[in-house]
N, C-alpha and C positions, 0 to 999 in steps of 0.2 A: 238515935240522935242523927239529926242531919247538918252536914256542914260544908257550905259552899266557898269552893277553894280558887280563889281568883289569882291571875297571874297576866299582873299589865305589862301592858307597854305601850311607848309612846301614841302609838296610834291605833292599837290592838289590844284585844283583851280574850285570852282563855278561861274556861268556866267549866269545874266540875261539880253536881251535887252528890256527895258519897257520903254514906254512913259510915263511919271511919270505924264500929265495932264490929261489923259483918263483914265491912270491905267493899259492899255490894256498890257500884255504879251506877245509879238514878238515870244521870243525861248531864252530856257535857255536849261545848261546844265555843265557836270563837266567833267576836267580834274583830271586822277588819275597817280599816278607812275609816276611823274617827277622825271627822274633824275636814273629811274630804266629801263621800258619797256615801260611807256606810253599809258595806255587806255583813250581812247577819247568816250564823249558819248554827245549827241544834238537832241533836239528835237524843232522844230517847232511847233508855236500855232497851231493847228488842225490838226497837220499833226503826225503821229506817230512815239514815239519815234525811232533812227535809234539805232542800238544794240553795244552794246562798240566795236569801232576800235583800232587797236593799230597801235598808230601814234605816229612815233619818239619825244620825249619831251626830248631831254635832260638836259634843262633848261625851266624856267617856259616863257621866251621871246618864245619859240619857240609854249609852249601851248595856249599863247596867238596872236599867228599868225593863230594855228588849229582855234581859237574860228574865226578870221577873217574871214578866208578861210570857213569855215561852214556859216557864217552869209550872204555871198554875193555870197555863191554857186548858177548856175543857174539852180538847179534843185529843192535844196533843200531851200535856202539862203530866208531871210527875209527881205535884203536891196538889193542895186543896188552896194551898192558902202560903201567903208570905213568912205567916206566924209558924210553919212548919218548917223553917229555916232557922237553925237553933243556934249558928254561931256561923263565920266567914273567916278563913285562912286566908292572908295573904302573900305571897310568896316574895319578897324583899331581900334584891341582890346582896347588897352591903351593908352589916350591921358594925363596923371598924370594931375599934377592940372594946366597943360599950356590950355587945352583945354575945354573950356564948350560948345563950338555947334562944327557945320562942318565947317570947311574952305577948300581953296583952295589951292591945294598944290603948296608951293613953295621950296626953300632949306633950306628957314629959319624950314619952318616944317617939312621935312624929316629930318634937326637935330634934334626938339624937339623930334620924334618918335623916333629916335635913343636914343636919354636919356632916353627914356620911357623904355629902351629893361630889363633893371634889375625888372623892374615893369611885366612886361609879355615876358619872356624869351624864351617861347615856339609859342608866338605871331606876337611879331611884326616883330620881323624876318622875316619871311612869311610875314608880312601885306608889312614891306617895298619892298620885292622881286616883291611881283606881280607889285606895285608903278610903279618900277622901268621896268619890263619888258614891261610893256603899253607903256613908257615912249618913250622905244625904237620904239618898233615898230606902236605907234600913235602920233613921235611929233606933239605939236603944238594944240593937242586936252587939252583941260582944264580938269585938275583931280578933284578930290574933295576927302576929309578926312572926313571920319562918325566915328566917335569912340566910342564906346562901354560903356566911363564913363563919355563921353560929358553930359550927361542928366543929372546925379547926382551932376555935381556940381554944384545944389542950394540947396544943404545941408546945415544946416546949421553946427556949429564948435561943438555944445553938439551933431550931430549925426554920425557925420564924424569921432572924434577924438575918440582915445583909451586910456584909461589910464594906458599907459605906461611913464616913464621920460619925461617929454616935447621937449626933444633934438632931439628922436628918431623921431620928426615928422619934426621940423627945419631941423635937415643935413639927413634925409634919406628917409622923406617924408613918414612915417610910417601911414597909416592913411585908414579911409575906404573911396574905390573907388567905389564900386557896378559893376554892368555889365548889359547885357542884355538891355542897356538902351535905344536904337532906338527901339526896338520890344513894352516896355514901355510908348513909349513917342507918338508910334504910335496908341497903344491900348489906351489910354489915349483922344486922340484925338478922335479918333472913338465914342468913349464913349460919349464925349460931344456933338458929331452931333448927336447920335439916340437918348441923351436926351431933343437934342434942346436949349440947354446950349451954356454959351461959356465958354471956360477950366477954366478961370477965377475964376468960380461958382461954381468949384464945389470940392467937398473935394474925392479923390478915391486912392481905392486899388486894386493895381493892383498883380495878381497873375498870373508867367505865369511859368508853371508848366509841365516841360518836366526831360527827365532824367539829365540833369540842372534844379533847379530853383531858383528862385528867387522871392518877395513879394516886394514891394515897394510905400510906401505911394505916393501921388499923390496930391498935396497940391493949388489949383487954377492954376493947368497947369504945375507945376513945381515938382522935386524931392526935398521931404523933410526926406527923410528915406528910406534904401534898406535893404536887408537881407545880400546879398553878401557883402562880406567887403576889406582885402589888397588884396586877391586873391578869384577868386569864389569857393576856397572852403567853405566859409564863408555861413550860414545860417539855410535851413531844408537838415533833410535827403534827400539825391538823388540817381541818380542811383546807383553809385559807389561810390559817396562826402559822408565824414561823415557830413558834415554840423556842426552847433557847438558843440564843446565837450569842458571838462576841459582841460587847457593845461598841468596838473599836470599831465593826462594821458600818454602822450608822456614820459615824464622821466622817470616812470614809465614800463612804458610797455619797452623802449628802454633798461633802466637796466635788468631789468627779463629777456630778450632774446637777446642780445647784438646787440640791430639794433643800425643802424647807423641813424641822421636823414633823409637822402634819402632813406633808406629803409621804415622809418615813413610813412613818405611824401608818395612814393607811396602806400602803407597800405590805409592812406586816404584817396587820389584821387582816388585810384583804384579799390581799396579792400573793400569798406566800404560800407556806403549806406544802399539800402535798397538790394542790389544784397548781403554786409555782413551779415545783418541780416537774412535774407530767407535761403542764403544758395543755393538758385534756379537762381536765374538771376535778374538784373535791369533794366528789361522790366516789367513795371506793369501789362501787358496782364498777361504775363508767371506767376506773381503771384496771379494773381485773380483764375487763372487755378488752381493755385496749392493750392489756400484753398480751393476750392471749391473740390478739391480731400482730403482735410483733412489734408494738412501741416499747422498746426499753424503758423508756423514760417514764414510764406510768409504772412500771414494774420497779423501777431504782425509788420512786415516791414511796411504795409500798414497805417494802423494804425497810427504808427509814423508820417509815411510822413504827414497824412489827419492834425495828432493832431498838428503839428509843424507850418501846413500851419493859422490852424484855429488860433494859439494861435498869430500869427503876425498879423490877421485880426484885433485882440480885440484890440491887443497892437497899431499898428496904426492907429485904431478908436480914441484909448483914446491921442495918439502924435499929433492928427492933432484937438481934440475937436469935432471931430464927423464925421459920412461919410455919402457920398451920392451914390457912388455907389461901387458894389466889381465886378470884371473882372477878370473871365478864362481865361486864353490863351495859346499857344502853348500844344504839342504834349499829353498830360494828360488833361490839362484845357480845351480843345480844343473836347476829344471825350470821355468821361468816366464820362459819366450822373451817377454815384455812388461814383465816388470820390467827385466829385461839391456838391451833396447830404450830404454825408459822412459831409465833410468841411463845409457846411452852415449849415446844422442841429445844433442845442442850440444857434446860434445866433441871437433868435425871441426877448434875451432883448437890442441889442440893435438895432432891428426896421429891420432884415432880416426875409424874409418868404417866403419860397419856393413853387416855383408851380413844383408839382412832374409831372404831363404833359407834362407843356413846355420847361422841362430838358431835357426831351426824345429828343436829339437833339445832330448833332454833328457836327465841322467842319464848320458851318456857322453860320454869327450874329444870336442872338436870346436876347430877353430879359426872362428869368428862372426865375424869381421871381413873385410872387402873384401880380396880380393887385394892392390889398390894399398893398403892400409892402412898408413901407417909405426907405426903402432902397435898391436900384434897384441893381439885381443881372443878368451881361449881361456875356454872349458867344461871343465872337469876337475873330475871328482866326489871329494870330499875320499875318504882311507882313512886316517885314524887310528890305526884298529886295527894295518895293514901298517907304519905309520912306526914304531908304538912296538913291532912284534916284529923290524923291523928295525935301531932302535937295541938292542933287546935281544941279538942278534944277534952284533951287532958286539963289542960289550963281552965278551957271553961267550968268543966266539972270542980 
């Protein structure tokens, strides 16, 4: 089976074709500048990448005709034909609390995405465009909706809710959503096969730590606690995210310099982080560089980040009554045997213990923890892409 796993956005669009039962990788690739000038860029499994072309996109139907046209090219192309396209995953930020797994798109769900659009304004927009231009140019072929907050809702109501008026969550649906949750629900998984478990068993935290991140308990297979909350700026420091602050700041800071709150807002989204604090960039490469050149300030950033991730570790060790295993992931989690270090170091009371060897490692499963470790500390590099053509997968069948 093949199933091509789209992830738009406003003006761009990602594309993988993967057989979600083997795993195997076809050819992915992105379209950028919809709607501008249109670079087109495709690469083939073993085959190397071809170098960005600029191929008219005026809309995102038409980028999604280049991906066609590249996939069943007779020089370059990975199929025979359109018809060997057997289902399309689409990856859809905010599913609000209509959604807890993947379904199958129908109208009925293109409305609920639509009501979702106050929930992620700068999302689904894009998420319904791409929907819709497959639509066009692959009737007939079966979609599927991955949503991004489907995982989390088996939170429970003391983790979810804010105490704010109770109203605020009745008419506006004020409430924590989390994110990142197919990357989570995949690493989760993984987890219990290298432990030889079934998710069931087991209690895990999952950390998946890029210039987003995010931390989330992992409670017998299911989400009982995230870091992200109504929006992912919610949690630890990140690239640009401040992550949590007092709200008292915002008024604050707004009166002393007469922002508006959309000047705030981007302050925070954009400005913040550990890219504010450094002063250098929200690339953690670039600040490990720049301590090691003797900027404090890039090293006091990092810092933050490690202490913010560690202190969610403890906290939901002690929300779930204990854990079994804690899990790297994505773009920091994933290659930066000194952050993982960093982060697990003083967790030996409650049963972490690092093997500084088998850290030495990046980008592929590993188990990093001491043998005698009662608490297994694993590497597994998120796949996204693979979780959401294999809920797509499922459904179609």
């Amino acid at each position: 089976m093949n199933v091509l796993v789209i992830n738009a956005g406003s003006s761009s669009l990602k594309y993988q074709l993967l057989n979600p039962e083997s795993g195997v990788l076809l050819a992915k690739g992105l379209c950028e500048r919809i709607g501008i000038d249109g670079k087109f860029t495709y690469k083939a499994a073993g085959k190397a990448a071809k170098d960005a072309a600029d191929v008219p996109m005026p809309t995102h139907a038409e980028a999604i005709q280049a991906v066609m046209d590249a996939l069943t090219d007779s020089e370059n192309g990975v199929i025979a034909s359109m018809k060997e396209i057997d289902a399309v995953g689409h990856r859809v930020v905010h599913g609000g609390e209509a959604f807890n797994q993947s379904v199958l798109i129908t109208d009925e769900v293109l409305k609920a995405i639509e009501d979702c659009i106050p929930l992620a304004p700068l999302h689904n927009p894009a998420n319904l465009t791409g929907i819709r231009a497959c639509q066009k140019v692959m009737p007939g072929v079966p979609m599927v909706a991955v949503f991004d907050t489907a995982f989390h809702q088996t939170m429970p109501p003391r983790a979810y809710m804010y105490a704010l008026p109770y109203e605020y969550y009745e008419q506006d649906k004020v409430r924590r959503y989390g994110f990142h949750g197919t990357s989570h629900k995949y690493v989760a998984g993984r987890a219990a096969a290298m432990l030889g478990k079934k998710p069931e068993e087991l209690k895990i935290i999952s950390c998946h730590l890029g210039n987003g991140s995010s931390v989330t308990a992992v409670d017998g297979g299911k989400s009982a606690d995230t870091s992200m909350g109504f929006t992912p700026l919610a949690g630890v420091p990140m690239g640009t995210r401040s992550g949590d602050l007092d709200a008292g700041i915002l008024q604050y800071l707004m009166n002393k310099y007469g922002l508006s709150i959309d000047e705030m807002l981007n302050i925070l989204n954009k400005k913040s982080g550990v890219q504010g604090v450094s002063g250098v960039s929200s690339d953690f490469r670039d600040l490990t560089s720049a301590f090691e050149k003797g900027n404090e300030r890039a090293g006091l950033a990092v810092d933050m980040f490690n202490y913010g991730v560690k202190k969610l570790i403890g906290a939901y060790a002690a929300a779930m009554g204990g854990v079994d295993a804690v899990i790297f992931t994505a773009g920091v989690g994933e290659n930066s045997a000194e952050q993982r270090m960093a982060i697990a170091s003083g967790l030996e009371f409650m049963g972490v213990k690092m093997d500084a060897e088998a850290n030495k490692v990046r980008g592929k499963e590993a188990v990093i923890s001491a043998a005698d470790s009662r608490v297994k500390v694993l590497l597994i590099p998120t796949n996204e892409e693979l979780m959401i053509a294999m809920d797509t997968a499922a459904l179609v069948k």
